[in-house]
GUGUTOR-655373 format. One record per residue (C-alpha): x, z, y; residue in three letters. Coordinates in nm, 2 decimals, padded with zeros to 4 digits, always signed. Example, Ala and Ser with C-alpha at 12.3 -4.5 7.8 and 13.67 -1.06 7.14 Angstrom:
! GUGUTOR-655373
{x:+01.23 z:+00.78 y:-00.45 rest:ALA}
{x:+01.37 z:+00.71 y:-00.11 rest:SER}
***
This chain:
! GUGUTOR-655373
{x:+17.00 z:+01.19 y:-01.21 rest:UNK}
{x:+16.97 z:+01.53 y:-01.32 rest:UNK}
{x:+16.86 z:+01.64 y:-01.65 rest:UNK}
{x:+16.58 z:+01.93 y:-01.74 rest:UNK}
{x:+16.66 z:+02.16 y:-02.06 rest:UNK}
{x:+16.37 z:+02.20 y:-02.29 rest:UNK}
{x:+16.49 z:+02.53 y:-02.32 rest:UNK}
{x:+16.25 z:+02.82 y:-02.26 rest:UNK}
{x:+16.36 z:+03.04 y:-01.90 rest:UNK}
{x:+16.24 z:+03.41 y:-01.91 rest:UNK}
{x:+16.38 z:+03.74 y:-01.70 rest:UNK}
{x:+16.27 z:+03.93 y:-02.01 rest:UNK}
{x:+16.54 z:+04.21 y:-02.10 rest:UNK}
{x:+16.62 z:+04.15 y:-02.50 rest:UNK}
{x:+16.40 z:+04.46 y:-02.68 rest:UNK}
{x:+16.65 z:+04.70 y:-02.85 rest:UNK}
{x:+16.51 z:+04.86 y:-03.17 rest:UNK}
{x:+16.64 z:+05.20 y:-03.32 rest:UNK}
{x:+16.63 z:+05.17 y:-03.72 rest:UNK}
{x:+16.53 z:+05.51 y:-03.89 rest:UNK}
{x:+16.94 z:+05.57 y:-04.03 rest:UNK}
{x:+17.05 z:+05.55 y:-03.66 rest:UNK}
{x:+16.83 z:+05.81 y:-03.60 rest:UNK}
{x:+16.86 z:+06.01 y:-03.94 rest:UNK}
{x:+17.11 z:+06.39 y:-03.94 rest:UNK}
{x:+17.49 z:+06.26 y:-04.06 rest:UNK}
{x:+17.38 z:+06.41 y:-04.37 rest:UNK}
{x:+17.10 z:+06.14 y:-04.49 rest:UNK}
{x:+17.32 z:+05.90 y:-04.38 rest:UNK}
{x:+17.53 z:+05.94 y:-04.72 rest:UNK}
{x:+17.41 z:+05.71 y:-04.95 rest:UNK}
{x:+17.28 z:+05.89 y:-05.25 rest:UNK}
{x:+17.32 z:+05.76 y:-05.62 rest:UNK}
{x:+17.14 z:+05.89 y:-05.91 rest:UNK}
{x:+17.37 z:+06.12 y:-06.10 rest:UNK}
{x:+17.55 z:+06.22 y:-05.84 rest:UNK}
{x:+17.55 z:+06.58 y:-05.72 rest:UNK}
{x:+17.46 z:+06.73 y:-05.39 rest:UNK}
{x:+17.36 z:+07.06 y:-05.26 rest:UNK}
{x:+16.96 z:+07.08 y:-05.13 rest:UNK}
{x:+16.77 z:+07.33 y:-04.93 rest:UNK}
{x:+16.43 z:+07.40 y:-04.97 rest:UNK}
{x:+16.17 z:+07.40 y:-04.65 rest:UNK}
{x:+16.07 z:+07.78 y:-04.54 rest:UNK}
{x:+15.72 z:+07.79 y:-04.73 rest:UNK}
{x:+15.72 z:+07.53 y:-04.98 rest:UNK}
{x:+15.76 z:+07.62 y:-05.35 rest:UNK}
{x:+15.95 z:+07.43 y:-05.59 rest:UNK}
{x:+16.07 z:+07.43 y:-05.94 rest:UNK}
{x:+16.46 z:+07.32 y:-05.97 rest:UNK}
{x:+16.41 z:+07.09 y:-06.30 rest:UNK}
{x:+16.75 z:+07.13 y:-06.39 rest:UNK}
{x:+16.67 z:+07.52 y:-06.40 rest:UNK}
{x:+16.32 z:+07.58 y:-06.45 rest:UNK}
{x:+16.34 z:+07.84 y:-06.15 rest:UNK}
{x:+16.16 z:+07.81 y:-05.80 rest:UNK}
{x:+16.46 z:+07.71 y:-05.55 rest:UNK}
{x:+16.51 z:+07.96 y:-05.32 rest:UNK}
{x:+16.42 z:+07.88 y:-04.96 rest:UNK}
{x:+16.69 z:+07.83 y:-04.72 rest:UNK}
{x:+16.94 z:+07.83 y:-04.97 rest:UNK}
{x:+17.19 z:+07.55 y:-05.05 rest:UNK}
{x:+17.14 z:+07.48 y:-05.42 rest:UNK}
{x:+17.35 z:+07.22 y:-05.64 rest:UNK}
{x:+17.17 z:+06.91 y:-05.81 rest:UNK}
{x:+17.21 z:+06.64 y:-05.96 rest:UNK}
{x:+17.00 z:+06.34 y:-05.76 rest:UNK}
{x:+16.73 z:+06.22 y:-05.97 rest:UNK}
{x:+16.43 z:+05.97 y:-05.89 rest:UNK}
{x:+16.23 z:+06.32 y:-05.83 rest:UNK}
{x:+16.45 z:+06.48 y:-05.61 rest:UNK}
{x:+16.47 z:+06.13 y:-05.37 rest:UNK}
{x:+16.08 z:+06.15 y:-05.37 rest:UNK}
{x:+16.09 z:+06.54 y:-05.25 rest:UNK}
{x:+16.36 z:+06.45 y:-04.99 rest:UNK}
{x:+16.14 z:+06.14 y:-04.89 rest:UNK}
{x:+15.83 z:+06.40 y:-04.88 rest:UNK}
{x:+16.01 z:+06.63 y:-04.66 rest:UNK}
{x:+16.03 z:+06.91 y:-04.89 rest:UNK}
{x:+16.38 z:+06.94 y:-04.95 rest:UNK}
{x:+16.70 z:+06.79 y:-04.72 rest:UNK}
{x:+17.01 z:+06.70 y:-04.83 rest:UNK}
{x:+17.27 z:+07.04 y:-04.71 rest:UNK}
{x:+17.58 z:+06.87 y:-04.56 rest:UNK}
***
């Protein structure tokens, strides 16, 4: 006598889903820690103040800074990116 599995049978393909860091540049990929330094560049035709200066960053420029909870939350905002 032959037996039946209770087990479900489906042709569907197994769903393959890309996280954000697999799609992410190499640079975002480095896991950031508060205090440590990195160098950012400021979006074309956004204005910011560099805290640690009390200048406006200068677009397009690689700038050195320290990462702080504010400069994660203007990366996050797409305002400044992380220069490899």
């Amino acid at each position: 006598m032959a037996t039946k599995s209770n087990a479900p049978q489906s042709d569907a393909q197994p769903v393959v889903i890309e996280s954000a860091a697999a799609s992410a540049p190499a640079a975002a990929e480095r896991p950031l820690s508060l205090g440590m330094q990195v160098n950012v560049v400021v979006a074309e035709g956004v204005v910011l103040i560099n805290n640690e200066t009390g200048a406006r960053f200068a677009p397009g420029t690689p700038t050195p800074q320290t990462v702080t909870p504010t400069l994660l939350r203007r990366r996050d905002d797409g305002d400044l990116t992380i220069a490899p």
